[in-house]
N, C-alpha and C positions, 0 to 999 in steps of 0.2 A: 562452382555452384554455390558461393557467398554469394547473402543475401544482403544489398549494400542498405537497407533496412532494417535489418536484424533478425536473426534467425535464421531456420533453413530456407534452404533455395525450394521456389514450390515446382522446380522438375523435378526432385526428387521424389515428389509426390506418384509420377510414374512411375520410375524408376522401380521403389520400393514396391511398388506392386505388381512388375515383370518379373521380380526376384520371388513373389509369394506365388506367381501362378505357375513358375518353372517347376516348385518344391511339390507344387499339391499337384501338376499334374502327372509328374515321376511318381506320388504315393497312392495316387488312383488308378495307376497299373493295377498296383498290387492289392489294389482293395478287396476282401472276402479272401484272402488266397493262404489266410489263419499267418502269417507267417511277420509278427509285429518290427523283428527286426531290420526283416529285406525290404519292408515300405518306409520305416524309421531313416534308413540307409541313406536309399532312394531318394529320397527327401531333403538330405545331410548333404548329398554331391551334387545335385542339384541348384539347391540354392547359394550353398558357397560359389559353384560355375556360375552362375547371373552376378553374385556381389563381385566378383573379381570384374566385373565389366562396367561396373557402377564406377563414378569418378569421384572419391572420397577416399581422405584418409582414414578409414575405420578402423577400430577394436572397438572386439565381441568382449563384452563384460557379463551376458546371460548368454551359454553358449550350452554345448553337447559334455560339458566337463572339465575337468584340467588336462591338458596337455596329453599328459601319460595315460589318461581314459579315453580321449578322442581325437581321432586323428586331424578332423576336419573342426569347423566353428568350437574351437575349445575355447575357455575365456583366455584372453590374453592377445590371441590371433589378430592379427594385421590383417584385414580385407580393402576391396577393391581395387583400383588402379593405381594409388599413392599422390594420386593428384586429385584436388581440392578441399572443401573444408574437414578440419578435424570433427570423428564425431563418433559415438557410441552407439553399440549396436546390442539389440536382445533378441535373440529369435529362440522359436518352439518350429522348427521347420514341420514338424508332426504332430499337433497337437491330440492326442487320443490317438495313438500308436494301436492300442487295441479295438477300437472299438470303426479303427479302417480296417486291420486284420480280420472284426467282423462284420463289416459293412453293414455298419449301425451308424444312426443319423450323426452328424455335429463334429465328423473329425474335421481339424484347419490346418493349415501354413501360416504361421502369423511371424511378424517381424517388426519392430520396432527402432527408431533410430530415433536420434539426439542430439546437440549440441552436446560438445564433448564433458564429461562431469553431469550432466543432465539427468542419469539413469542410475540406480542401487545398485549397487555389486552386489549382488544377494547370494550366498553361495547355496548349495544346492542340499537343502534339506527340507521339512516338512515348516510351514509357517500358518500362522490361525488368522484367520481373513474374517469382515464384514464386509459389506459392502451394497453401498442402494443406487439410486439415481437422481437424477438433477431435480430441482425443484424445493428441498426441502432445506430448512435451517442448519446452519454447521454442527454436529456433534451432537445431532439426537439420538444415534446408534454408536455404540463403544464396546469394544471388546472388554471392558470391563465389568460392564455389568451383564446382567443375568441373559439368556435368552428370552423370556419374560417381559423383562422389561425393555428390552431393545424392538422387540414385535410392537406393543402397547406401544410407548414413543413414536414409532413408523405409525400406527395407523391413527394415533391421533392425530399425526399432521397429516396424515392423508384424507381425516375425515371420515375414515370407514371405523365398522368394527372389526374387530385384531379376527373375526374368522373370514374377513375378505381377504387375508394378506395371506401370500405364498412366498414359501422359502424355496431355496435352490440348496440343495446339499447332496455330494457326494454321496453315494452307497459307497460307504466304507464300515465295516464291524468298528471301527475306532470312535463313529459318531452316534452309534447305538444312545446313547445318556441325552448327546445334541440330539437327536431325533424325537424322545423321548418327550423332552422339557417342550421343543418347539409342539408339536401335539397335545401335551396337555395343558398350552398354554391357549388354546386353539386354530391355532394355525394350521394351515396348510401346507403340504408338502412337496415340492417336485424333486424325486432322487434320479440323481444321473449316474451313470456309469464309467465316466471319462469326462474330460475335457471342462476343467475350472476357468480357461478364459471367457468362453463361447456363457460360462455359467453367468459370470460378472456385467460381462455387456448385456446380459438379457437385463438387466433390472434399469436399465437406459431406457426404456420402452413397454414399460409395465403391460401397457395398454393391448401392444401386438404379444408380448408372450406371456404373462399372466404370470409374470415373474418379481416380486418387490424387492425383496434381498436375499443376497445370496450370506452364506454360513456357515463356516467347518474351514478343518484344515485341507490344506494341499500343499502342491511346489512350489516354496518360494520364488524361484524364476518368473513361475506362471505368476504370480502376486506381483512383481515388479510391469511383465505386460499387461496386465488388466488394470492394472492403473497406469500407463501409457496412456492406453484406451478410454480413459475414466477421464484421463487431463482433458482429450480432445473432447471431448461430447459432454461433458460434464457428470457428477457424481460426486460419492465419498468412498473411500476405500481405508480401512487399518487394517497394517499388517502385523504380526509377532513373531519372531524367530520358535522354533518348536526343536531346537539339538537334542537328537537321542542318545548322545553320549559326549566326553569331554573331547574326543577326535571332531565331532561335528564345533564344539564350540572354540575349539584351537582355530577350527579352517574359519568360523567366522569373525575370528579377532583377527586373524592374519588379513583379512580382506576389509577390517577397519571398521568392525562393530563390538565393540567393548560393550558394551550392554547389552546384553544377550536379553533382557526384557522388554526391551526399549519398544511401544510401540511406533510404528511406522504411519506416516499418514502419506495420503496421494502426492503433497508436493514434495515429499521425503523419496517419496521411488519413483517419481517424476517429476524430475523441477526446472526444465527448460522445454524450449520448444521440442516439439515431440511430432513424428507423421508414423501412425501405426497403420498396418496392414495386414488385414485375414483374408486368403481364400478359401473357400470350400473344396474340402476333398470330396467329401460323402455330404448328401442333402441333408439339410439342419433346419433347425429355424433360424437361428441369423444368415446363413448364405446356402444355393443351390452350389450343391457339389461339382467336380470334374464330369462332362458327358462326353464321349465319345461316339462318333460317326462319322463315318465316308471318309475315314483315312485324319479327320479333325479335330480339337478338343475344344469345349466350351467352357469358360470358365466364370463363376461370379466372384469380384473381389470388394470389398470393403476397404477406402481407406479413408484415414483421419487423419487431421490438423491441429494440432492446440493454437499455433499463433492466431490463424482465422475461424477458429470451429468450422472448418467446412468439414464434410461427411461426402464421400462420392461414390455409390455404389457402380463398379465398373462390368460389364459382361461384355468379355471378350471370344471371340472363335479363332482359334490358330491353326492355320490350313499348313496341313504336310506337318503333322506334328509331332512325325515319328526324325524326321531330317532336322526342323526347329530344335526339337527336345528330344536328342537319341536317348534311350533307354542306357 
């Protein structure tokens, strides 16, 4: 699957999104059934079962953890057949673990792949994210400056005034100060409950979700696939490591970040060709969840391209999908 033009091969383009719709439709079992690990799982065995069918020499660089925390997609991990191109893999097989547990809108399967060296080894702690969408000048929003002044900037080049402009942020008690600043700056607010990737891609399409930038911290991992996501369709993304202790900041020198302040920008946690892939588990607004009926499951997949920006929303039906995808 070398692309004798450069880049990935564009079968993989399916490929990677037989492996998203395997993950989301084993985590749609389990949807509502309160129980965030056994769909997390679900989801883990899963999709590792499709990449091992993929014909790539892959390693997971954003995975389920080290080795000794997870059995299956840990970083490090060897996937698929062992035959053809070298390449890097980041998956979130469950995006919003809790909020399939309570069958609340916007959980995903999302997976990301690379030319090899292409993707940040991010290791797995809290990171402080911006992030808008295509169209605007390089470096009007900076995690350096204020909330304040990153709103103003956004909606000067957008043309509006700063109270047409909506943030995406976490409901986290940690962002009580970010919540705060963004409102009395006049801004608007949409707080989520889960799911930072599903957050990032909203601000690709202000228009359909009434979303400009998104704000706050989260998983670093998750920050590495949204800016995947960000390369193919375009964007801006900074990220910043957030280590809550010197164990967090040991684990991200050892994985080749010496600057523990350093921020990050989209071609830093994405810097080669890139094909990202989300399915919906549960209905969202970026993708209709997993449905089931008459023994079949329906799925809607989202995938992307950076080398062509192509975008291909896919809705599939998989007949006998308990035989296809045994539980």
């Amino acid at each position: 699957m070398a692309n004798p033009n450069g880049g990935l091969d564009r079968v993989l383009v399916l490929e990677v999104a037989r492996v998203t719709e395997a993950a989301a439709i084993a985590a749609a079992r389990l949807c509502g059934r309160g129980n965030e690990k056994a769909a997390d799982k679900a989801a883990v065995d899963a999709m590792r079962r499709e990449l091992a069918r993929v014909a790539i020499k892959g390693r997971v660089v954003i995975g389920e953890g080290e080795m000794d925390e997870a059995p299956m997609l840990y970083i490090g991990e060897e996937v698929g057949t062992g035959e053809g191109p070298d390449v890097d893999i980041a998956v979130d097989p469950l995006e919003g673990t809790t909020i399939c547990a309570k069958a609340m809108p916007n959980a995903l399967a999302v997976l990301a792949i690379s030319e090899r060296g292409g993707l940040l080894h991010a290791p797995d702690m809290y990171m402080d994210k911006i992030a808008i969408g295509p169209g605007y000048p390089p470096g009007i929003v900076d995690l350096d400056k204020s909330p304040a002044e990153n709103l103003q900037a956004l909606a000067d080049a957008k043309g509006v005034p700063i109270g047409q402009i909506t943030a995406c942020i976490l409901d986290r008690a940690r962002h009580a100060e970010l919540i705060k600043a963004v409102r009395d700056a006049g801004a608007a607010i949409r707080l989520i409950p889960d799911g930072d990737i599903a957050g990032v891609i909203w601000t690709t399409d202000s228009r359909e979700t009434g979303i400009d930038i998104y704000m706050g911290s989260g998983g670093a991992p998750e920050g590495v696939l949204a800016a995947a996501a960000l390369r193919c369709i375009g964007g801006q993304i900074q990220g910043r490591l957030l280590p809550a202790n010197n164990e967090e900041r040991e684990r991200a020198a050892t994985m080749g970040i010496t600057d523990i302040n350093r921020k990050f920008t989209l071609e830093e946690m994405a810097s080669s060709d890139v094909i990202f892939a989300a399915t919906g588990v549960t209905d969202g607004s970026l993708l209709d969840g997993v449905h089931f009926h008459d023994g079949a499951a329906e799925t809607e997949t989202v995938v992307m391209r950076s080398l062509t920006r192509t975008v291909r929303h896919i809705r599939t039906t998989v007949q006998d999908v308990e035989t296809r995808f045994p539980a």
